[in-house]
C-alpha positions as CSV (number, residue, x, y, z in Angstrom):
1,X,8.0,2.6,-40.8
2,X,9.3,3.1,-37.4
3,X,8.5,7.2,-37.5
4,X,5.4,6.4,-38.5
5,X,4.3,4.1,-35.7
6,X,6.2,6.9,-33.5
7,X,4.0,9.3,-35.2
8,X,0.7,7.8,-34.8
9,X,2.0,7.0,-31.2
10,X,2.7,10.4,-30.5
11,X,-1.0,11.5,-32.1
12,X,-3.0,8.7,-30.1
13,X,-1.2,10.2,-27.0
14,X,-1.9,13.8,-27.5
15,X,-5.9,12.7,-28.2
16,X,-5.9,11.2,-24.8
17,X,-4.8,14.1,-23.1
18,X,-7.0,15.8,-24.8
19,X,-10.0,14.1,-24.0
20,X,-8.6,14.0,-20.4
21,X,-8.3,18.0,-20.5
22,X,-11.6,17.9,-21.9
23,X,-13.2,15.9,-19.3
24,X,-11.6,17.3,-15.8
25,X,-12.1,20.4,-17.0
26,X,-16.3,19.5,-17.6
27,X,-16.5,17.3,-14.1
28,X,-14.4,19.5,-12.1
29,X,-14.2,23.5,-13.8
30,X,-12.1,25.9,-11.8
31,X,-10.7,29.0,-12.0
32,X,-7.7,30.9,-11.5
33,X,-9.9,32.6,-8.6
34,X,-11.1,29.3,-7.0
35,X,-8.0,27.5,-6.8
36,X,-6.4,30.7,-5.2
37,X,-9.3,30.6,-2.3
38,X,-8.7,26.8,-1.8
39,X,-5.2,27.6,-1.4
40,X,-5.7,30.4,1.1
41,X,-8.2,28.0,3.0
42,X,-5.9,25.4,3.1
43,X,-3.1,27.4,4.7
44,X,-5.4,29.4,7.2
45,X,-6.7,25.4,7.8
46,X,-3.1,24.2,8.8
47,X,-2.6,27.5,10.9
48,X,-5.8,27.0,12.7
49,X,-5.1,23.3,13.6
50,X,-1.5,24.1,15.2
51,X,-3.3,26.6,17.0
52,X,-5.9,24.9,18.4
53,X,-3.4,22.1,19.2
54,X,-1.4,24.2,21.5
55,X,-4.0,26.3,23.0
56,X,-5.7,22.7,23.9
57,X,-2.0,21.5,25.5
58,X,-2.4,18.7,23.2
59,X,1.2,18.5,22.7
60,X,2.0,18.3,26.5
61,X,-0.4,15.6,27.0
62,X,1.0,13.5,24.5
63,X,-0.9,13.6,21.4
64,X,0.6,14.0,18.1
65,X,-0.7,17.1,15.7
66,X,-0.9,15.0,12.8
67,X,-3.4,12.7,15.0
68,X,-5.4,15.6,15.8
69,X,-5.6,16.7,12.0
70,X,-7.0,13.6,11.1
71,X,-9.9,13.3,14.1
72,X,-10.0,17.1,13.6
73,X,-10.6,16.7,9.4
74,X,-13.5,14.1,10.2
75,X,-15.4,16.2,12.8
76,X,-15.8,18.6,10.1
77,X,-16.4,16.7,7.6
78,X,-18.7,14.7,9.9
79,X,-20.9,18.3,11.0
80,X,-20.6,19.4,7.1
81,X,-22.6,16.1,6.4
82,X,-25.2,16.9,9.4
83,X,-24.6,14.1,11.8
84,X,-23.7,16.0,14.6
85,X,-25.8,17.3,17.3
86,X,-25.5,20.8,19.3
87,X,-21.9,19.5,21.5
88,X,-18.6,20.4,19.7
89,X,-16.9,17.0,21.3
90,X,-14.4,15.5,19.7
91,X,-13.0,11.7,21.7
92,X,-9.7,10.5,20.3
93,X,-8.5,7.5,21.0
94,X,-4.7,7.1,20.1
95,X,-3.6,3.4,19.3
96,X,-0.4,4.3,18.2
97,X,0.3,5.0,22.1
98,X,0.7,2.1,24.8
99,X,-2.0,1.5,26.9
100,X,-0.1,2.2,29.5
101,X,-0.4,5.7,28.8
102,X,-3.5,8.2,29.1
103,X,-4.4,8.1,25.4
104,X,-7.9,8.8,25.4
105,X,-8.5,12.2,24.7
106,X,-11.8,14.3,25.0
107,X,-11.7,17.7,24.0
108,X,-14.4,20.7,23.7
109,X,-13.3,22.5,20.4
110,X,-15.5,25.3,20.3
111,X,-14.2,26.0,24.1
112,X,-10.9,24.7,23.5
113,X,-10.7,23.1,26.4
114,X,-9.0,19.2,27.1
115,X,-12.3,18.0,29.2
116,X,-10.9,14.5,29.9
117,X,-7.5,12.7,29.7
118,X,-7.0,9.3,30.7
119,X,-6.5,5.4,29.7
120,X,-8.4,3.6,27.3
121,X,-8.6,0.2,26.3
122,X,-8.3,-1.7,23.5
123,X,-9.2,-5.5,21.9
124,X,-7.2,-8.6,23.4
125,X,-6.5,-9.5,20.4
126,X,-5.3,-6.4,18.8
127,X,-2.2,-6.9,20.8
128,X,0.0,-6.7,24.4
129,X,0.4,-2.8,25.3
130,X,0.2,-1.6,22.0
131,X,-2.5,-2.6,19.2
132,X,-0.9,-4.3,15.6
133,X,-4.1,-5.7,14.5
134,X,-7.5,-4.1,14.2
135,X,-10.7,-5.8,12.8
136,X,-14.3,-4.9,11.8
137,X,-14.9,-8.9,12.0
138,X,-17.7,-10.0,14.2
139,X,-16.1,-12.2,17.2
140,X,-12.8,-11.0,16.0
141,X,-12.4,-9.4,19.7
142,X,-10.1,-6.8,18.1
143,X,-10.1,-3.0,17.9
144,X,-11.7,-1.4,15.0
145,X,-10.3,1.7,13.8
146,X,-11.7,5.1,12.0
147,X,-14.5,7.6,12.7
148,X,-17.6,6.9,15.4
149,X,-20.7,8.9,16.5
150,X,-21.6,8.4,19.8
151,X,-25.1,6.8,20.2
152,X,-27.7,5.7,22.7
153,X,-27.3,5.5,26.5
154,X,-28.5,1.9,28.1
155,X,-27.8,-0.3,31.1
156,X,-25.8,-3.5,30.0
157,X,-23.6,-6.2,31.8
158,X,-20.4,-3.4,32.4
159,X,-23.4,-1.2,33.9
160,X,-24.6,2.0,32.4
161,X,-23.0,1.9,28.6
162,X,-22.2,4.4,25.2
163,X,-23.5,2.9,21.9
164,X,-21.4,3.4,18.9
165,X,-21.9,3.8,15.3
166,X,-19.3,2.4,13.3
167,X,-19.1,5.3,10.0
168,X,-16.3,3.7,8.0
169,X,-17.6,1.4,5.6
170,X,-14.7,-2.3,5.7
171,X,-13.0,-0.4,9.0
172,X,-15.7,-0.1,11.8
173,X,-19.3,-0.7,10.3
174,X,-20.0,-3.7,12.4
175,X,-20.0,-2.2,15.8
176,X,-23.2,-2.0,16.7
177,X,-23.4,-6.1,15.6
178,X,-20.4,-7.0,17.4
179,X,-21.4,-4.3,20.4
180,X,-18.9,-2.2,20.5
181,X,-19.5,0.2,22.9
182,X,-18.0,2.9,25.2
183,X,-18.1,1.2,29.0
184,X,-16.4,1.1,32.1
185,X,-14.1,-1.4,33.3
186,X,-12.5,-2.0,36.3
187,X,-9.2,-3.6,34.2
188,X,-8.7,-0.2,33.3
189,X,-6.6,2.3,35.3
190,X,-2.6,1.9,37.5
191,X,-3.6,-1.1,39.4
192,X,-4.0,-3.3,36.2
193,X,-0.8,-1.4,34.9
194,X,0.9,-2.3,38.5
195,X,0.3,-5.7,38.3
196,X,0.4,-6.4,34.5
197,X,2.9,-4.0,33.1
198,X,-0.3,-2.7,30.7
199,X,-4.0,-1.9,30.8
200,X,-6.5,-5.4,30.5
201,X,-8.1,-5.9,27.3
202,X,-11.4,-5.5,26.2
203,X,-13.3,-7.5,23.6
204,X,-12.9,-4.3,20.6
205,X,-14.8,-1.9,22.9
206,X,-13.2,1.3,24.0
207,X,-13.1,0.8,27.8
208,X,-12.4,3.2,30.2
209,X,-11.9,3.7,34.1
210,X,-15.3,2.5,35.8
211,X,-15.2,6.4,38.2
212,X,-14.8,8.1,35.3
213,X,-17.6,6.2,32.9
214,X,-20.4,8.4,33.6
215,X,-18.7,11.5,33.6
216,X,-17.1,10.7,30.0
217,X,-20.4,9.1,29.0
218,X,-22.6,12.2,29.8
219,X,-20.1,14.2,27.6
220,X,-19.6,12.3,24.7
221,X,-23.2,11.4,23.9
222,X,-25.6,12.1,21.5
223,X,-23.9,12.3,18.6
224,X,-20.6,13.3,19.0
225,X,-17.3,12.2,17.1
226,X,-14.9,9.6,18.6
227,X,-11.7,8.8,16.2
228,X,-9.8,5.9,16.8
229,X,-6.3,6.1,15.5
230,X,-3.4,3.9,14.8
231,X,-1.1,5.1,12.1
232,X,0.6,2.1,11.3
233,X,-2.2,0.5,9.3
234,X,-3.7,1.0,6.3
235,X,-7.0,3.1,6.6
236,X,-8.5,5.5,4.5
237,X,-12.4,7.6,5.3
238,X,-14.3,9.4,3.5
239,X,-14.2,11.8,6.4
240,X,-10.5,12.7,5.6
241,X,-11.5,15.5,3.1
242,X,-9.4,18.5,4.6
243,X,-10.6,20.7,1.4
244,X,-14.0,20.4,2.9
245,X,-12.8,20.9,6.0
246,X,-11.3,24.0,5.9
247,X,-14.1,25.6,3.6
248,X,-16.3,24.5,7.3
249,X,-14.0,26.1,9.2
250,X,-13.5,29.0,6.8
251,X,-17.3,29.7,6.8
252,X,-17.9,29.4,10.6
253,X,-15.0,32.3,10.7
254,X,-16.9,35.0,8.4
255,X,-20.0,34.2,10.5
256,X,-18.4,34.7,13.4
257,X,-16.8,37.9,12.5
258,X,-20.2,39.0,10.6
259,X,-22.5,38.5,14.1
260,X,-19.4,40.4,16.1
261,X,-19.9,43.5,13.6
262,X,-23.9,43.7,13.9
């Protein structure tokens, strides 16, 4: 009795896989060719990432690469999806760094250029120095985290202001109804650090220094792709496809090289 319930086990369990072949292999076919080129893409992905990451001086100015690969993985994914205009900006603000450091990063990737390094704030109730709790709760006056494009220019209370769109769905799609938006502050820069030991707070918007507002302003608008990070917490985007990624990076490449042979 007991090889028989073993056999019928064993029968039920190679039907199942079976039907599970069956079905990956109708929603999702690939071939030995295919799954080589996503391979190679992959790899030249990684390679071009550490190399953009050093010829930026990311890694002198404190950023982690494994930061960058994620704001890096969601700008593509982001311009794959259309939602980008003609800048290649990419803002990262990095949560998992005190504010007492210059963690706001804005960088030019087609140039490869750093553009602007310097503080950021973030919500007064996300934490002291560092951030521990993020919200996408209205009147939750905390930090949100994921991706953001960059939005309309207007005058408001903290003077001439950033609109931001919130893109992850649970993480950040409220900021436009709790205004969250890019400003300048004057709680934000080495006197407040002097006097407090840390940057003041904001209520969840990303402030910066009030001389360097416009400047940053001007080059992050119009749809452009700000990342805020903190890899303590639990977030996931769909924006963190790095197959798709490096198939857009992969294609830029060949048309590169194409227009440089014509």
């Amino acid at each position: 009795m007991r090889k028989h319930i073993l056999g019928i086990t064993a029968l039920a369990l190679l039907a199942i896989s079976l039907v599970g072949t069956s079905w990956k292999a109708v929603e999702a076919p690939q071939s030995q060719q295919q799954i080589l080129k996503s391979i190679a893409e992959d790899s030249l992905y990684s390679k071009y990432i550490s190399n953009l990451y050093h010829a930026v001086r990311l890694d002198s100015a404190g950023l982690n690469e494994n930061v960058f690969e994620k704001a890096l993985t969601g700008y593509y994914n982001m311009k794959y999806a259309g939602m980008l205009h003609s800048k290649s900006i990419l803002t990262i603000a990095d949560f998992d760094q005190e504010s007492r450091k210059k963690r706001l990063y804005v960088i030019d990737v087609d140039k490869k250029e750093l553009l602007v390094n310097t503080w950021v704030a973030h919500g007064e109730k996300s934490g002291g120095d560092k951030p521990t709790q993020f919200s996408n709760a209205v009147n939750s006056n905390q930090s949100s985290l994921g991706f953001y494009l960059t939005g309309e220019v207007y005058f408001g209370k903290h003077g001439r202001s950033l609109k931001l769109d919130g893109m992850d769905q649970g993480f950040n799609s409220n900021a436009r109804e709790r205004a969250v938006v890019m400003h300048g502050a004057n709680y934000v820069g080495q006197e407040s650090i002097n006097q407090l030991g840390r940057l003041g707070r904001s209520q969840g918007c990303p402030a910066v220094p009030t001389r360097l507002a416009n400047t940053i302003i001007n080059t992050i608008s119009d749809h452009t792709v700000l990342f805020i990070n903190n890899s303590e917490q639990t977030y996931s985007s769909a924006f963190l496809n790095e197959h798709l990624a490096a198939s857009v990076v992969n294609n830029e490449n060949q048309e590169v090289l194409a227009a440089q042979m014509d």
